[in-house]
C-alpha positions in Angstrom: 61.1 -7.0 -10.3 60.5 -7.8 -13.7 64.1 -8.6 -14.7 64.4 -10.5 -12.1 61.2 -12.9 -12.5 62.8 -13.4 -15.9 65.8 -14.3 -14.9 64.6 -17.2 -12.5 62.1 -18.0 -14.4 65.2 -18.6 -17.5 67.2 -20.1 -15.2 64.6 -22.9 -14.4 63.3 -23.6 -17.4 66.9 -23.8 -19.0 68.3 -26.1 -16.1 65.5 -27.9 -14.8 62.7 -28.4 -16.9 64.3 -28.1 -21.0 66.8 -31.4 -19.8 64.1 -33.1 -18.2 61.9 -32.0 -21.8 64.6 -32.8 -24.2 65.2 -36.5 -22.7 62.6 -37.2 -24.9 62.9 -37.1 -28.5 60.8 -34.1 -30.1 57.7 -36.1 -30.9 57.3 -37.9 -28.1 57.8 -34.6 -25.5 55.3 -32.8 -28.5 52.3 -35.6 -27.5 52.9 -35.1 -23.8 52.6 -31.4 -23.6 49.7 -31.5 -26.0 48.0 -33.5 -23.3 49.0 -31.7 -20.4 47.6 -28.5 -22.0 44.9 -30.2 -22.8 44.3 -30.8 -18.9 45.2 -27.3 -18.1 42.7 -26.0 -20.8 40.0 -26.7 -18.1 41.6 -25.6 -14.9 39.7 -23.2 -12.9 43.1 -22.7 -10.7 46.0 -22.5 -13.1 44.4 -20.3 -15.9 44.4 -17.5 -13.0 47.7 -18.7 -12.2 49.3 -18.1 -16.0 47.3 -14.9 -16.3 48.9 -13.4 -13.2 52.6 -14.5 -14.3 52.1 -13.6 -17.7 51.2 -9.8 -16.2 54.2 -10.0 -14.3 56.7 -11.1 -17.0 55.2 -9.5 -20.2 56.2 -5.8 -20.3 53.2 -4.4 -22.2 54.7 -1.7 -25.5 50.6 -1.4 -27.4 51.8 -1.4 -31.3 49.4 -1.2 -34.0 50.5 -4.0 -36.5 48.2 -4.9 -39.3 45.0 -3.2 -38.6 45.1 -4.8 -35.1 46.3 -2.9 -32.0 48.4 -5.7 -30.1 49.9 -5.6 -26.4 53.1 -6.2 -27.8 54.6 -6.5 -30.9 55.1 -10.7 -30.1 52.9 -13.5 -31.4 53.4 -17.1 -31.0 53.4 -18.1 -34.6 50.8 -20.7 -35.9 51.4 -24.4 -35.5 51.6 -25.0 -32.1 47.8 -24.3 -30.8 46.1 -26.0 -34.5 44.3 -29.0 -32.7 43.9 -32.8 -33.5 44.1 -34.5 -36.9 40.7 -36.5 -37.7 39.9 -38.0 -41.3 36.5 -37.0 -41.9 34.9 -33.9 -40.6 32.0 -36.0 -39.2 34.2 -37.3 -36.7 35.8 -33.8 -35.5 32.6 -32.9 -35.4 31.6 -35.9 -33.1 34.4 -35.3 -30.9 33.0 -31.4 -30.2 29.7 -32.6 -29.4 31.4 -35.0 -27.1 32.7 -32.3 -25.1 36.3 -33.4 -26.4 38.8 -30.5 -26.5 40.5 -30.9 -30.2 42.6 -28.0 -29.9 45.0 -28.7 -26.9 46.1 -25.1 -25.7 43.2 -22.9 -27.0 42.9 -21.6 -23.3 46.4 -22.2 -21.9 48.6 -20.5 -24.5 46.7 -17.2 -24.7 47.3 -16.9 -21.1 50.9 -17.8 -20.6 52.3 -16.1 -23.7 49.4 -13.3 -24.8 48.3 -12.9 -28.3 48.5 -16.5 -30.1 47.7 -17.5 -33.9 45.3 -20.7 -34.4 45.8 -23.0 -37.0 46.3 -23.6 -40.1 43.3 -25.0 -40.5 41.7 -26.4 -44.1 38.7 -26.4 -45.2 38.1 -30.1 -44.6 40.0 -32.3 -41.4 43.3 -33.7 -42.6 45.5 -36.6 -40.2 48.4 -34.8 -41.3 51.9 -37.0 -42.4 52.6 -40.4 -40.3 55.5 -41.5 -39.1 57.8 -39.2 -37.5 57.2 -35.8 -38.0 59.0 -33.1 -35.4 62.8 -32.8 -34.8 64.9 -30.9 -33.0 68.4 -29.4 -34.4 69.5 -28.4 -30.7 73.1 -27.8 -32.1 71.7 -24.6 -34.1 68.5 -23.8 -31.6 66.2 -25.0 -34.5 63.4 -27.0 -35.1 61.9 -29.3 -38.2 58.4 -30.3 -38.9 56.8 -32.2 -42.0 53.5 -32.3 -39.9 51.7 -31.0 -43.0 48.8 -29.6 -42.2 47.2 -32.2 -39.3 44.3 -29.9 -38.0 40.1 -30.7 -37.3 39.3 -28.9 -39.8 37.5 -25.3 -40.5 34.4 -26.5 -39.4 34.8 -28.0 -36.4 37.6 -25.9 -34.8 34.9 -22.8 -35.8 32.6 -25.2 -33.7 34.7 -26.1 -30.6 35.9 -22.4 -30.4 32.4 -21.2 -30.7 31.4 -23.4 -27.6 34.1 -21.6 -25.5 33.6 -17.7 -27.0 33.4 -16.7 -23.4 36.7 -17.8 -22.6 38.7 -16.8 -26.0 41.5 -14.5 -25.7 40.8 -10.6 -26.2 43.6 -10.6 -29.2 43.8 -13.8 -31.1 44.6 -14.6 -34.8 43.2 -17.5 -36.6 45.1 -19.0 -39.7 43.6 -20.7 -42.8 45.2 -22.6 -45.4 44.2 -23.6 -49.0 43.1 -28.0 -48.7 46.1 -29.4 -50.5 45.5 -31.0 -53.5 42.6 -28.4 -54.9 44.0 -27.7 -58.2 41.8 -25.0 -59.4 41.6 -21.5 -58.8 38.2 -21.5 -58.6 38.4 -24.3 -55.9 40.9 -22.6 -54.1 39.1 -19.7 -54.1 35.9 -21.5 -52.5 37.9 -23.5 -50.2 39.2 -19.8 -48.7 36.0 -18.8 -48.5 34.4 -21.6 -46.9 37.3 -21.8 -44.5 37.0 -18.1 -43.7 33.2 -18.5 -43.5 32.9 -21.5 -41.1 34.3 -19.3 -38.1 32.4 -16.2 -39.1 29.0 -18.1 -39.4 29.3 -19.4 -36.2 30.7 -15.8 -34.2 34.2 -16.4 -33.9 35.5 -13.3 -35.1 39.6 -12.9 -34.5 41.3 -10.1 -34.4 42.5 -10.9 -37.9 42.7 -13.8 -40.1 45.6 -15.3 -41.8 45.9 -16.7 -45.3 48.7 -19.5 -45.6 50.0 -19.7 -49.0 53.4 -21.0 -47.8 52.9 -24.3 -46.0 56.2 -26.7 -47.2 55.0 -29.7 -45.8 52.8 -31.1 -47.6 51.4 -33.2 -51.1 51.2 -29.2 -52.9 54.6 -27.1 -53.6 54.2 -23.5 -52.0 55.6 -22.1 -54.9 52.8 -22.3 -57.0 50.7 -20.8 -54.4 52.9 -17.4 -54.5 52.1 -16.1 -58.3 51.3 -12.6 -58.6 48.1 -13.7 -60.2 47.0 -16.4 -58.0 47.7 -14.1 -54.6 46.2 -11.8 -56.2 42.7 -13.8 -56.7 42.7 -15.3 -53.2 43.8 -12.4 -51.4 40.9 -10.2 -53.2 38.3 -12.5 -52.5 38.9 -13.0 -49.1 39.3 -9.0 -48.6 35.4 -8.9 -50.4 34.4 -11.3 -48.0 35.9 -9.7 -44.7 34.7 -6.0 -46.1 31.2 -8.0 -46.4 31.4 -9.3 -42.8 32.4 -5.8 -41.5 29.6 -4.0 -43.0 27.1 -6.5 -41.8 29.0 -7.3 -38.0 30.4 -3.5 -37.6 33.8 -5.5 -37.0 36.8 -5.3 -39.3 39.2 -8.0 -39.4 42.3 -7.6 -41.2 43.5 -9.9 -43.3 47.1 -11.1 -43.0 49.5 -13.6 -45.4 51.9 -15.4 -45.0 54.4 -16.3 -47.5 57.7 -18.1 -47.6 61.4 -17.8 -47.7 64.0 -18.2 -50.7 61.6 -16.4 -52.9 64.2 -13.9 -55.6 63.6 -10.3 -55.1 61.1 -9.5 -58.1 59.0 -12.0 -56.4 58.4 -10.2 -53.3 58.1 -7.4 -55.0 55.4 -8.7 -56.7 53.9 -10.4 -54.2 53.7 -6.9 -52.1 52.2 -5.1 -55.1 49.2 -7.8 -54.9 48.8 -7.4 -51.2 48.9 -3.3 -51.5 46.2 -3.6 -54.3 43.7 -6.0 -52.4 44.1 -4.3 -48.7 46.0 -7.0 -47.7 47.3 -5.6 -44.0 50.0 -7.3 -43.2 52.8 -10.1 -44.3 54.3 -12.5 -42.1 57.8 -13.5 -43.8 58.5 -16.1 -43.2 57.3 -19.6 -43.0 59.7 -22.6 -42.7 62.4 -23.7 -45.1 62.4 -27.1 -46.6 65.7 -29.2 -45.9 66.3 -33.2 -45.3 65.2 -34.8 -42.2 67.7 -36.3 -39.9 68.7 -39.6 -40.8 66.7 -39.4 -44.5 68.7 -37.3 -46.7 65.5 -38.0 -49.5 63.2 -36.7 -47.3 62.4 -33.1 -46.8 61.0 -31.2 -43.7 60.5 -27.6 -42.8 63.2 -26.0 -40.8 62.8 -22.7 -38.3 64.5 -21.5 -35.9 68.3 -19.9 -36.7 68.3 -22.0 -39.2 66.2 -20.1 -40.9 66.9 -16.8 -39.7 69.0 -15.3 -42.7 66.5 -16.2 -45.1 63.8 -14.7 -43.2 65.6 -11.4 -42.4 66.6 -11.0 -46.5 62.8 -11.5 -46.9 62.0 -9.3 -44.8 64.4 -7.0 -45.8 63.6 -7.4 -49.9 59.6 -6.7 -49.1 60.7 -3.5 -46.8 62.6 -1.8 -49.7 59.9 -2.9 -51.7 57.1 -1.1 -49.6 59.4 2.5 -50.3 56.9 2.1 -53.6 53.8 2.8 -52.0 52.2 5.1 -49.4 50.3 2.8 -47.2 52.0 -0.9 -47.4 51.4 -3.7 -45.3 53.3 -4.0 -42.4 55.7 -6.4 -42.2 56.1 -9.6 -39.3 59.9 -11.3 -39.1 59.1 -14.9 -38.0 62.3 -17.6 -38.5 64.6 -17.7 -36.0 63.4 -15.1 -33.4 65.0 -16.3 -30.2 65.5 -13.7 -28.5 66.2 -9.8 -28.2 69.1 -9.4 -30.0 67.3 -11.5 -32.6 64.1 -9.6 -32.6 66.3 -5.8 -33.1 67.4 -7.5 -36.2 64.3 -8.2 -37.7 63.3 -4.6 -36.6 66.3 -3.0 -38.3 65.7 -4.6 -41.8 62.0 -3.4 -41.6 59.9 -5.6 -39.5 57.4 -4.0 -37.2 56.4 -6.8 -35.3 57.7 -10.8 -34.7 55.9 -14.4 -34.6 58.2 -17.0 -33.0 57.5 -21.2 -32.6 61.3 -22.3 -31.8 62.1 -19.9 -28.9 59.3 -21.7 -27.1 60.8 -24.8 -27.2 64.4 -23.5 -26.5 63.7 -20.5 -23.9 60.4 -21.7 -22.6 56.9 -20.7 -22.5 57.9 -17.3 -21.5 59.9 -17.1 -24.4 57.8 -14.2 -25.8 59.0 -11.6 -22.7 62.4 -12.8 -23.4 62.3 -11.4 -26.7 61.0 -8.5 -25.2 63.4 -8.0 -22.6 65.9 -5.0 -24.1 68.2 -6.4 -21.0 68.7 -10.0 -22.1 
């Protein structure tokens, strides 16, 4: 019964609803589905509705990944469920008390598609790029994005989730990014921790936490976020932190990273020996790649989707040799260019436990996860 959900369920997304979705340039059909989740966020009769098909579609395979036991080893990747873009956090702060929801999908998502990643969120709100900022590449089932960074802020999405812990999802990741344009360890270092700090403070307590040090698209070059040294520090003192929060909550939450692609192979390396020395549990390889925009050769954007698919699975495959070094590594999550299940075996073959995917949804649908999943497709 399951196959054959899926295969209506493909069949009408593919022919009915992605032509009507893709009349619509990416941006605009973006803003309108952020607003009908949004609305669906607060239904008391469709949230029972996605619950019941997502039992139905989902084929349950429990993995441990990371330090967190999962119902299957999919995730919708981070960026899609990150919330509204304010310039102060007074404001985001406003809009919670106003009973505004500033993260479209916080209900919704978890629902349809099971375990989800929030964020990135920085310390302090940021309105993100202007202009035009999300394309498709339908020709090669990718996407591009230079939203960089557009979130509420640590504070107040710790505050708006926090007014709905009742309703959060069971599994649930939440993913923080350094504030672009802190140019100090130090600072970074505090930023982390204040990030990190805003959720706990207020008893939102993921399943694990995610540290960004990879995000192409905005003012700071992910690059220099990915020394040795540098990963080191932040990944250390956000391990003391969450070790400090255990002891005191009797909770452990794991602490994740995620890094980018087109890294050499003594980088990885590297990077995998600072994440085995701080506890780190997992590494999510990998985040977008930065190419030209359509139509503005001189401006750059961050590609997923098949696009970036090669250069994720050589990531992945660099950091899996790499982990024959140690006894207990981090597992390892393939994310670029996940579409499907042929895609997902080749992640797993190279040494991925575990995928995140953001371009299958907008290709295959919101049920894009149990296509991956299905060993039939």
């Amino acid at each position: 019964m399951r196959h054959m959900a899926l295969f209506l369920e493909g069949h009408i997304y593919q022919r009915l609803l992605r032509p009507l979705i893709f009349r619509d340039s990416a941006q605009k059909a973006h803003t309108r589905i952020m607003r009908l989740l949004a609305a669906t966020d607060s239904s008391p009769r469709l949230i029972p509705f996605f619950t019941a098909l997502r039992r139905l579609l989902f084929r349950r395979q429990p993995i441990e990944i990371g330090g967190v036991n999962l119902p299957y080893p999919v995730i919708l990747a981070a960026g899609f469920v990150k919330g509204t873009g304010f310039a102060r956090e007074n404001e985001a702060l406003a809009a919670v008390q106003n009973g505004i929801n500033i993260i479209p999908g916080w209900r919704t998502m978890p629902q349809l598609v099971g375990p989800v990643e929030f964020g990135s969120y920085t310390r302090w709100p940021r309105l993100g790029n202007p202009g035009t900022v999300i394309w498709r590449r339908a020709e090669t089932l990718s996407t591009q994005n230079r939203v960089g960074l557009r979130n509420p802020g640590a504070r107040a999405a710790a505050e708006f989730l926090a007014r709905h812990k009742p309703a959060l999802p069971e599994v649930f990741g939440i993913n923080i990014a350094v504030s672009p344009g802190v140019d100090t360890l130090d600072a970074e270092t505090t930023d982390t921790l204040e990030s990190l700090e805003s959720f706990v403070v207020r008893g939102v307590l993921p399943s694990w936490f995610t540290l960004n040090l990879s995000c192409p698209n905005t003012e700071d070059d992910p690059r220099g976020n990915q020394t040795e040294d540098k990963t080191r520090h932040l990944c250390g003192a956000a391990m003391h932190y969450l070790r400090e929060v255990a002891s005191a909550n009797g909770k452990p939450i794991p602490l994740w990273v995620k890094i980018s692609p087109g890294l050499n192979a003594n980088q990885y390396q590297a990077l995998l020996k600072a994440f085995v020395e701080t506890g780190v549990g997992a590494v999510i390889a990998t985040n977008t790649r930065g190419m030209p925009v359509p139509g503005d050769a001189a401006l750059t954007a961050g590609v997923g989707g098949q696009e970036l698919q090669p250069d994720a699975l050589a990531a992945v495959q660099c950091l899996a040799q790499a982990q024959n070094a140690y006894s207990r590594p981090p597992d390892i999550i393939g994310c670029g260019g996940v579409m499907d299940s042929t895609s997902f075996g080749a992640f797993r073959q190279v040494g991925a436990r575990a995928v995140q995917y953001y371009s299958a949804l907008i290709y295959q649908g919101p049920f894009a996860g149990a296509h991956i999943l299905d060993i039939r497709n």
